[in-house]
Structures are given as structure tokens and as C-alpha cells.
C-alpha positions as CSV (number, residue, x, y, z in Angstrom):
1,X,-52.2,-41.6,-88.2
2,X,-54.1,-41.3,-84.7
3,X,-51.7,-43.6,-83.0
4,X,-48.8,-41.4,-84.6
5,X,-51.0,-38.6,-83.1
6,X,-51.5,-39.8,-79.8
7,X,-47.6,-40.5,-79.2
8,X,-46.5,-37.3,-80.2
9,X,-48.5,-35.5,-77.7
10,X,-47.7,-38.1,-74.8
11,X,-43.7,-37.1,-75.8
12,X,-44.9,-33.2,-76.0
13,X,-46.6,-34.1,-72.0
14,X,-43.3,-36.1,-71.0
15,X,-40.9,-32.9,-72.5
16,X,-43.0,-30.3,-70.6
17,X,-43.1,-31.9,-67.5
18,X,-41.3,-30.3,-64.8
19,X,-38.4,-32.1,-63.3
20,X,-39.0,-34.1,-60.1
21,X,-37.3,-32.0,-57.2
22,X,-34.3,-33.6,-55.6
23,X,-34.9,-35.3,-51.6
24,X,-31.2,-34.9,-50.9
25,X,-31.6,-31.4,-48.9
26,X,-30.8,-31.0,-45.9
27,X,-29.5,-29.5,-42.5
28,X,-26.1,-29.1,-41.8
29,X,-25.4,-29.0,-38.6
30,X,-22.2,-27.7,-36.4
31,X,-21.8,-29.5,-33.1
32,X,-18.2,-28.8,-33.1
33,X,-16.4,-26.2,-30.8
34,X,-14.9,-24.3,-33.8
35,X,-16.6,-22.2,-36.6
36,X,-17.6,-23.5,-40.1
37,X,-16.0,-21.2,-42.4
38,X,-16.2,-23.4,-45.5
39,X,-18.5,-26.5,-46.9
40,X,-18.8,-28.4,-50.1
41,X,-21.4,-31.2,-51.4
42,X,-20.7,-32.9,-54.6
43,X,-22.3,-36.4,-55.9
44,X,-19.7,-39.3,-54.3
45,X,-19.9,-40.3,-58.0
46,X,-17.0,-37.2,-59.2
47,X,-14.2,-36.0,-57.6
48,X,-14.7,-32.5,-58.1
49,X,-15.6,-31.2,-54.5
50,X,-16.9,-27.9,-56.0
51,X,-17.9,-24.3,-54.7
52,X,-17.6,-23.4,-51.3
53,X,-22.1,-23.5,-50.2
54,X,-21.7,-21.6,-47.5
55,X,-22.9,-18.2,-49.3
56,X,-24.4,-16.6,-46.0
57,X,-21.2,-16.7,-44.1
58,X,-19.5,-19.2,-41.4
59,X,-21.6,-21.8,-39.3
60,X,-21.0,-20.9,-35.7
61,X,-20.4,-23.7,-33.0
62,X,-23.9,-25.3,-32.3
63,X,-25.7,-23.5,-35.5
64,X,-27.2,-24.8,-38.6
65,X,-27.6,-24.1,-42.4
66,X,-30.0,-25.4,-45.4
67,X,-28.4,-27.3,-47.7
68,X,-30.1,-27.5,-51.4
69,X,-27.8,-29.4,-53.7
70,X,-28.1,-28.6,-57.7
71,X,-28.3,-32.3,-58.3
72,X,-30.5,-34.7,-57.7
73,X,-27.9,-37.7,-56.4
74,X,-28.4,-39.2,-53.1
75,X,-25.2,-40.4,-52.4
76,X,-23.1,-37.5,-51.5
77,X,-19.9,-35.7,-50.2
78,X,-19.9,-33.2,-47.6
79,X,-16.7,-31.9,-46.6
80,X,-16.1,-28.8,-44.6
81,X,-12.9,-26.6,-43.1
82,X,-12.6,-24.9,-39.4
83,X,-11.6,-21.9,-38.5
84,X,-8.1,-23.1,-37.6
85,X,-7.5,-24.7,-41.6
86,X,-8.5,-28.1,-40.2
87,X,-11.1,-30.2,-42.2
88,X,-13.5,-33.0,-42.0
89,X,-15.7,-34.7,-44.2
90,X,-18.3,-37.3,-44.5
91,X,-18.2,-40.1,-47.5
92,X,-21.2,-41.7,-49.4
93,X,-23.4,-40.4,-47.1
94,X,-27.2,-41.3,-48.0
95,X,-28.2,-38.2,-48.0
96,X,-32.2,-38.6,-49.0
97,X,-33.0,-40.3,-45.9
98,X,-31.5,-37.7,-43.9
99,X,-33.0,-34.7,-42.4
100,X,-29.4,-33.4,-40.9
101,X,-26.1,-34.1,-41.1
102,X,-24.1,-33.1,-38.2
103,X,-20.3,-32.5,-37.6
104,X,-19.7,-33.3,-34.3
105,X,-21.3,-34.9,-31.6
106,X,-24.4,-36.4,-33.1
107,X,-26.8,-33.7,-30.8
108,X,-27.0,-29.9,-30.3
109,X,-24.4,-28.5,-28.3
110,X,-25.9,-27.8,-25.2
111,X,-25.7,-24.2,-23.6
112,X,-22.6,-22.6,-22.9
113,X,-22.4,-22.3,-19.2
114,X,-21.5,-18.7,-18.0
115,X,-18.1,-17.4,-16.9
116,X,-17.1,-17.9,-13.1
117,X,-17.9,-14.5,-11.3
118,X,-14.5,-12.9,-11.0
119,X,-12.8,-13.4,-7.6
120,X,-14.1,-10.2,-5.1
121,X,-10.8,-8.7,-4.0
122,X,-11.5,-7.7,-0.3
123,X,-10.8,-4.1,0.9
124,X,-8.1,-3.7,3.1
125,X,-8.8,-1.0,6.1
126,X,-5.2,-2.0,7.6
127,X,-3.2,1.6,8.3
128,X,-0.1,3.2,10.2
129,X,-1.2,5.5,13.4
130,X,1.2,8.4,13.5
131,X,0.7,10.7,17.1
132,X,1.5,14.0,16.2
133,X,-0.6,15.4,19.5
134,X,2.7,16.5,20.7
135,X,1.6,14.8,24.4
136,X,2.7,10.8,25.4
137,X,-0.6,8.2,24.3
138,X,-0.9,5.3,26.7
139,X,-4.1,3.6,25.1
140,X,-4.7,3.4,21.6
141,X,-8.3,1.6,20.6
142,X,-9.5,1.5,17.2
143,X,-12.5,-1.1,15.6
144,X,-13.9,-1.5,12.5
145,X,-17.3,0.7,12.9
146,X,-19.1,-2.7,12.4
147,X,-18.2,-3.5,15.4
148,X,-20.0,-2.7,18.6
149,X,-16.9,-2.9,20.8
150,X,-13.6,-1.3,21.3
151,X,-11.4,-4.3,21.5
152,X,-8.2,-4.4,23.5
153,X,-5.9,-1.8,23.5
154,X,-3.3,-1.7,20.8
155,X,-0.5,-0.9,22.5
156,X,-0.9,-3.2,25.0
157,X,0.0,-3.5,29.0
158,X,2.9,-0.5,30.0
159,X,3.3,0.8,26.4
160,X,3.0,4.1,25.5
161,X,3.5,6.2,21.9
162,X,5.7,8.9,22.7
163,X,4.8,12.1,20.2
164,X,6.3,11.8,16.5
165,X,5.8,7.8,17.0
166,X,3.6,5.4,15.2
167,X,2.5,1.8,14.8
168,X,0.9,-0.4,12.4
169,X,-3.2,-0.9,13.2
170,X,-4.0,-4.0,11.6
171,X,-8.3,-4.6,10.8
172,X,-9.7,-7.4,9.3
173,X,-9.9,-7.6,5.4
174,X,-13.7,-7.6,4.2
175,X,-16.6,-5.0,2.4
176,X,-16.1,-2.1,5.5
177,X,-13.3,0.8,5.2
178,X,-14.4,2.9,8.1
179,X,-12.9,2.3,11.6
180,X,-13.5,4.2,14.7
181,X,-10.5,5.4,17.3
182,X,-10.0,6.2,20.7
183,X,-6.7,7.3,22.5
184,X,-6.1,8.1,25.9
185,X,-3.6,10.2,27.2
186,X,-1.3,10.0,30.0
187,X,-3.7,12.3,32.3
188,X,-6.9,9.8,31.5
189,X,-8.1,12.2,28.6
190,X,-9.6,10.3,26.3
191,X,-10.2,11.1,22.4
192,X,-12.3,9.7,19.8
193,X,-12.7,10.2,16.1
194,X,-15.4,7.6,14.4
195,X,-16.7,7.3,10.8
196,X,-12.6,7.1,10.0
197,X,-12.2,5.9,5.9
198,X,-9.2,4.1,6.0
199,X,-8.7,1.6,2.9
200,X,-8.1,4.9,0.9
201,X,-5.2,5.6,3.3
202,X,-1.5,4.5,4.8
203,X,-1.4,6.1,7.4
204,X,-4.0,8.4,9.9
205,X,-2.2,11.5,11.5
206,X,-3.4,11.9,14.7
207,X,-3.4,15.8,15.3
């Protein structure tokens, strides 16, 4: 009667025990270029594939999730499906000696380098002189006002810009829009305006 006693309560022991918890978890881990948006794990022993795991939403490109399966098998697959309805899968992989399980290259996806600077699109002080003095011009000057120089004369050796005439005044493309001007009339007056914005402009009306 003790012996029958003594078995009983080592089956009562063996019943209560709590199940031994399961060494197949692990990370899965997205080294692809596309998003996750679907996984399943089932025992490589069935061919049911089973629920979708991926309960808290897609994997991202270089991102991870924790994987518990319900089972304790070892031996699993692990399939998942991209963004773009493509899929991929892993066979009879042994999971309880794995820590990860990556889709991919085999490493974290190193940082995404960031987008080229946009190209700087150079201002453009380039205008049309008009003379509306009503008198003859016989010298026409203008520089960028980063220049510390007057340059040669735009209209060049026995030219002259009658009133109501005009001519292209071509400057250098870069970061400054203001040019300074000097004319000189027939008589040897000379007239200057500085500070002059001209990438905003055509053409400068000389008054």
C-alpha cells in the first residue's frame, strides 16, 4: 500500500509540473530593402503555414521582431511576404540554436546615406540697358558690385547708344544680383547709379 502511495503522488508531481518553455524563439530580422508586411512559423513537420505573427504591424527594412512560437518544435518554417506580393522563406531551419534569423544579407543594413544636396541654381544678374536719357551715350560701364573695378566699356571703341536704344549687359552667373553702372555722355558727363538689383529684372531703364 505505501509503494501504491508513493507512485501516486510522484504521477500527481509529474501532472502538476509546469511545461518546459520552448528554445525555438527568436529574432527575426529584415535586412532586405523592402518592408515585411507578413510572416508565418509553423513546425517543418505540417504543412499548414498558419497565422500571419506579425501582430504589431510590418517589419521595416533593417528592423527586427520577437518571435515566440506556440510550440515547442525546433525544426521550423519561416516564411514571409514584401511589400510588393513577393515572398521568401527559410526551410527546416534549426531554430533552437539560433538567436536570429535574418532575411537578407546575413548583417544589419548599414545606415542609409543621406540624399545629394540639391544642385544650387546660380542667380543670373544678366539684363537689357535701355537709354531713355533722351541725349547720345558713348561709354557704358557696369560691374558686379563685388568687383572693385569698372571693366571695359561695353560698347566698345567708336560706339555710341543713340536715345530709345539698348543692348544686352551680360554679368557673370553666381550668389550676387547687384551691379553698379556708369555712362558717359557725349560732352564727358559722367553718371553712376550703384547698389543696382538686377537678377529680379530684364531690363534697367536708364532715365
Amino acid at each position: 500500500m505505501r509503494i501504491l502511495a508513493v507512485l501516486a503522488a510522484l504521477v500527481g508531481l509529474l501532472a502538476g509540473a509546469s511545461p518546459a518553455v520552448a528554445q525555438n524563439r527568436f529574432w527575426l530580422q529584415n535586412n532586405t530593402e523592402q518592408t515585411i508586411v507578413a510572416a508565418n512559423v509553423s513546425p517543418s513537420r505540417v504543412e499548414d503555414w498558419g497565422p500571419n505573427i506579425l501582430t504589431q504591424g510590418p517589419v521595416r527594412p533593417g528592423m527586427q521582431v520577437w518571435v515566440q512560437p506556440t510550440f515547442p518544435d525546433c525544426y521550423l518554417d519561416i516564411r514571409v511576404r514584401f511589400a510588393d506580393g513577393t515572398e521568401d522563406g527559410h526551410l527546416g531551419v534549426h531554430a533552437c540554436t539560433l538567436s536570429r534569423i535574418a532575411f537578407g544579407r546575413d548583417v544589419p543594413l548599414a545606415a542609409t546615406p543621406p540624399p545629394p544636396e540639391p544642385e544650387r541654381v546660380l542667380a543670373n544678374p544678366s539684363f537689357t540697358f535701355v537709354n531713355r536719357t533722351g541725349e547720345a551715350i558713348r561709354e557704358i560701364y557696369v560691374s558686379l558690385t563685388s568687383n572693385r573695378n569698372w571693366g571695359n566699356d561695353r560698347l566698345g571703341p567708336r560706339q555710341i547708344l543713340p536715345p530709345g536704344g539698348s543692348m544686352p549687359i551680360s554679368l557673370p552667373r553666381g550668389s550676387v544680383c547687384t551691379a553698379d553702372m556708369r555712362i558717359v555722355f557725349m560732352d564727358g558727363r559722367i553718371m553712376e547709379q550703384r547698389n543696382v538689383e538686377t537678377c529680379s529684372i530684364r531690363e534697367f531703364v536708364w532715365r
